[in-house]
N, C-alpha and C positions, 0 to 999 in steps of 0.2 A: 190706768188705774182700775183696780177691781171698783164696780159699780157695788154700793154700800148698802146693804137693806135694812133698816129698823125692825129687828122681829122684836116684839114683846113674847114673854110666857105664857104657852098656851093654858086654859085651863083644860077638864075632865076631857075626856073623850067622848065625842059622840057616834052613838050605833046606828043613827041612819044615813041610809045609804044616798050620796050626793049623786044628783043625776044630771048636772048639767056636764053637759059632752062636748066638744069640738069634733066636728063632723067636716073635713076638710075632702078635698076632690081626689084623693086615695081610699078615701073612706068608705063602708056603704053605709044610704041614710038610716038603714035596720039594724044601725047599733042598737045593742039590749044589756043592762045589767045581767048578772046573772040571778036567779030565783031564790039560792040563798048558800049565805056567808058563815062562816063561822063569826059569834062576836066579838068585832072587834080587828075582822079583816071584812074589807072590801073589793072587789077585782070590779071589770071590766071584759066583755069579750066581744070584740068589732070586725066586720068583715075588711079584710084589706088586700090591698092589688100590688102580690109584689112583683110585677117587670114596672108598676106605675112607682113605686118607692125606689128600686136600683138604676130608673132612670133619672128622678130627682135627683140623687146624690152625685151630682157633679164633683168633678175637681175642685171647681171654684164653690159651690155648696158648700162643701165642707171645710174649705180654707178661712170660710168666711162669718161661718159658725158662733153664738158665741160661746165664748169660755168660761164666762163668769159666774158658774154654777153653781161655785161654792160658797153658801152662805152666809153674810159677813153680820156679825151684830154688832152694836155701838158697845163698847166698854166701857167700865172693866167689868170681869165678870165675877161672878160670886161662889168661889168652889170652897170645896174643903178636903183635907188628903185623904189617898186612896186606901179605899178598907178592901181587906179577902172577905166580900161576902156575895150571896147570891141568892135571889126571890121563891126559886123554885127546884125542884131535881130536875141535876143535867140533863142534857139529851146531846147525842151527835150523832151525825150518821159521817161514814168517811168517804173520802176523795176513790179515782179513780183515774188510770192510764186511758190516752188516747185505743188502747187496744181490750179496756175493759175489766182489767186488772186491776183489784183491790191496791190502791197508794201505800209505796212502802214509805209509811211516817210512822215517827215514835208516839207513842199513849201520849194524851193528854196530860200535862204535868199536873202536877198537885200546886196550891198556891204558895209563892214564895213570900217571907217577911217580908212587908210594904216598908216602901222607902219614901221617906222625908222629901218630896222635892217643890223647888220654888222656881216659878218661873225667870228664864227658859230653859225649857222642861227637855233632858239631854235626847241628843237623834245622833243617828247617823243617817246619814242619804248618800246615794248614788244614780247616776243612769245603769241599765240595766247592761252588759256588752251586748254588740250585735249577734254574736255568735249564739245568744243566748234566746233568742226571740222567738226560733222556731224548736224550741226543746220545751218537750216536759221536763219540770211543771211550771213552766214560766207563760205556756201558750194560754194556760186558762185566763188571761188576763185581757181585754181590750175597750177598744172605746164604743162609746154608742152616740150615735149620730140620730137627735128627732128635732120634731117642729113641736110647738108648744104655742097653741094662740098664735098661730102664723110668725115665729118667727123661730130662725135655727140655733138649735144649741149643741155642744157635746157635752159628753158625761165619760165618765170609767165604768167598767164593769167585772163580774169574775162570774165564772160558769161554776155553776152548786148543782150539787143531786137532784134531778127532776124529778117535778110529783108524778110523770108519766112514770119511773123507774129507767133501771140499768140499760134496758132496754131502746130508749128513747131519751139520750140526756141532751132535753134541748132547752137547758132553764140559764138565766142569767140574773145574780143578786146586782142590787143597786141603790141608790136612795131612792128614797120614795119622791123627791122634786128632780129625778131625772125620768118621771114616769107621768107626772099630774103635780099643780100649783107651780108649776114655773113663774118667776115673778112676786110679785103679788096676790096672783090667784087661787082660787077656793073650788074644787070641784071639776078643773080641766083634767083632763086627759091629752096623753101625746097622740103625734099622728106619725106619718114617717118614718117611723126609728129602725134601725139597723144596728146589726152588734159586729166589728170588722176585730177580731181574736187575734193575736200576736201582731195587731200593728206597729210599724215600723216607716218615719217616714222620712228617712238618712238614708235608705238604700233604695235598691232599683224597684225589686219586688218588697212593698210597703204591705201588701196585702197577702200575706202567703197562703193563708189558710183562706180563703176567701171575705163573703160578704154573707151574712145570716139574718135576713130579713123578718123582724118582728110577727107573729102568727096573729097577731091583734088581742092574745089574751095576757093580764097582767094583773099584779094584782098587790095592793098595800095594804096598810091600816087606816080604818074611818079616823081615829085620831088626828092623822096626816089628813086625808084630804079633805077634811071635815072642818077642822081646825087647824092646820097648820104646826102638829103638835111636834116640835124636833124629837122629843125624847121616843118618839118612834118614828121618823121619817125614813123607811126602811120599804123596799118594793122588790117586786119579779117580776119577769116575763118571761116567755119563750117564744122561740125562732125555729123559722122554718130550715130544710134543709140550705144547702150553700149552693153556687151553683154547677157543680160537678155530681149534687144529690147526695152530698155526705153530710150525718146528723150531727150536729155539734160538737159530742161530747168524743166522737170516734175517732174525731181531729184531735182537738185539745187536750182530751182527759177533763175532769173536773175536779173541780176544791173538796176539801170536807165542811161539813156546815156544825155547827156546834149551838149550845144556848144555855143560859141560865146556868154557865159557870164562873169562877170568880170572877169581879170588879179588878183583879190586881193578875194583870197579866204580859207575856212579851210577845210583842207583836212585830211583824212582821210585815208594811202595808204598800198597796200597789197602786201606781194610780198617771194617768195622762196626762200633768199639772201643764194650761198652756199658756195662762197669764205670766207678766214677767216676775221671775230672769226665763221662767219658762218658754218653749215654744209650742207645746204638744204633740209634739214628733216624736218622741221618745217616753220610754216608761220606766217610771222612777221607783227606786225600793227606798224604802226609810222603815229602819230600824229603833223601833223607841219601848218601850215600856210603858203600864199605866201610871199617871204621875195624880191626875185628880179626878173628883167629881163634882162635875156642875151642878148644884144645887139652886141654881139660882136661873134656871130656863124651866124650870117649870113644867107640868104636861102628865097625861097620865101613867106616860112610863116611868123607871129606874133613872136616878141621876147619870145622863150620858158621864162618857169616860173620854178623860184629855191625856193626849202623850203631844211627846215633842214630835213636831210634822213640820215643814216647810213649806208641802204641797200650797198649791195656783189650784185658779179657777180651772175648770177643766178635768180636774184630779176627782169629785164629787160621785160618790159610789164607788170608789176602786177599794178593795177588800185589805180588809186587818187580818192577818194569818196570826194562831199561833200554832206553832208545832212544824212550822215552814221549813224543809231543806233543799239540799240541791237534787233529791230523791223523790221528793212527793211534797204536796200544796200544803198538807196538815191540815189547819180546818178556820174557816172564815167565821170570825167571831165579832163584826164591826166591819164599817165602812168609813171612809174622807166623806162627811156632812156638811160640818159649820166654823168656823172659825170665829173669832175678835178682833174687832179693828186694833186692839191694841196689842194683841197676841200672836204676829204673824209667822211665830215660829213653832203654832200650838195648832191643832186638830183635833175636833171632836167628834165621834160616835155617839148614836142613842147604843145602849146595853140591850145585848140581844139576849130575851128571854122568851118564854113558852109562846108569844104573841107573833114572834119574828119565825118561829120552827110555822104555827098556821099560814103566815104568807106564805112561804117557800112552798107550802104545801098548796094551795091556791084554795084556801077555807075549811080543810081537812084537818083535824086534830092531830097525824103523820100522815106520814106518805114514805 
């Protein structure tokens, strides 16, 4: 059973910067904040020893990992249906091929009439085929593997436009509790973490694309680690080369990133689900739509947005697409966050607006 956490509704956001750190023996003890944030993002930048993290991660390490990342609250929860509306003017920056080629995806749609729906909120799901694992644009997608207050977990992830640029696409989106507050906590930071892209763990070569060890810099919003606030539980990091010396993005390709476009949209979402019926071997696509907004989690962002999900523990930061083909990613608009204990066939997203483009940027207004 997914282990069940009582989150209450965060209130406001707070803008100071949390400095309690976990400083594990990967670490150096000259972790530093950075000097300054944009408000309302907060990062972290740590010295870390990657042959000391690719030796951690054992076989058995990460078999043994847990899963149960994804959120659960006590229900029922308190929404109301989904409106076309949006806080601020869009932004998006687009996707790209493992060769650096602008993603060939269609514009951004316009919002479609919102539809009525009651829970359970329509999906479709699938595993992904194997044949598909090492193709663009299916490769931008994997798990990440960290320690959290000494103890291991997995997450999902999807590789987004780096604040470094085109040049350098070594950025990976996530939730902000597969990066710091693991648990119950307020103000940790990860240690360990690694991002392993088109895994696969059905076949011989599970790892094709390699293994991309965490740079030590990442970066969320104070609302999150501050507070615990879901309606932004949204984070980045970036990762070193792999170890054949190729930069992430030249492998994979990357997503497109989007923001502050409508609450009512079709998505597309990815993710490593390994609680049951799951095993986390495999990467799940579920197709669903926006169905509602939680109005009742509270926090100082936009009422996160629920579609029909199935996703398990495990699946937590794997990315919401809209504009997703078998041609290019389209653009990550949401992440697998949180769930209801009463709701297990529902997934929620904080609403990515102007706040969500500053992470990605690592406290930079663009990038």
């Amino acid at each position: 059973m997914m282990r069940k956490r009582l989150l209450l509704g965060a209130g406001a956001s707070a803008l100071g910067l949390a400095t309690m750190l976990v400083v594990p023996a990967t670490m150096s003890t000259a972790a530093t904040m950075p000097a300054a944030a944009a408000p309302g993002a907060v990062g972290v930048k740590v010295h870390v020893n990657k042959a000391a993290i690719l030796a951690y991660w054992t076989s058995a390490r990460r078999a043994a990992a847990k899963n149960d990342d994804v959120l659960t609250i006590a229900g029922p929860p308190k929404t109301e249906s989904i409106r076309s509306v949006h806080p601020g003017k869009a932004g998006s920056v687009p996707g790209g091929s493992p060769s650096g080629a602008t993603a060939s995806v269609p514009a951004i749609h316009s919002p479609r009439t919102p539809d009525a729906f009651s829970y359970p909120y329509p999906y479709d799901s699938w595993t992904v085929p194997n044949g598909d694992y090492t193709k663009y644009p299916w490769k931008v997608n994997g798990k990440v593997y960290f320690t959290n207050d000494g103890a291991d977990y997995v997450c999902s992830g999807t590789v987004v436009p780096s604040a470094a640029g085109t040049s350098n696409e070594d950025e990976v989106w996530t939730a902000g509790h597969c990066l710091s507050n693991t648990e119950s906590l307020t103000g940790v930071w990860d240690s360990s973490l690694e991002f392993v892209p088109s895994y696969n763990g059905t076949v011989k070569k599970q790892k094709p694309d390699g293994v991309f060890v965490w740079t030590g810099a990442a970066e969320t919003t104070s609302a999150w680690l501050d507070n615990r606030d879901l309606s932004e539980d949204e984070a980045a990091f970036t990762v070193d080369t792999n170890g054949s010396g190729h930069i992430l993005g030249n492998v994979t390709g990357w997503a497109g990133f989007a923001w502050n476009y409508s609450t009512d949209e079709q998505f597309v979402a990815f993710g490593y689900p390994a609680e049951s019926p799951y095993n986390g071997e495999t990467l799940i696509t579920d197709l669903g739509a926006s169905a509602v907004l939680d109005t009742g989690v509270g926090g100082a962002g936009s009422p996160p947005i629920g579609i029909g999900n199935p996703m398990t523990g495990g699946s937590s930061g794997g990315g919401w697409m809209m504009g997703w083909t078998d041609k290019g990613t389209g653009y990550v608009d949401g992440h697998n966050d949180y769930k209801y204990d009463d709701q297990p066939l529902a997934m929620y997203s904080p609403y990515q607006d102007t706040l969500s483009n500053t992470v990605r940027c690592f406290g930079a207004t663009s990038c």
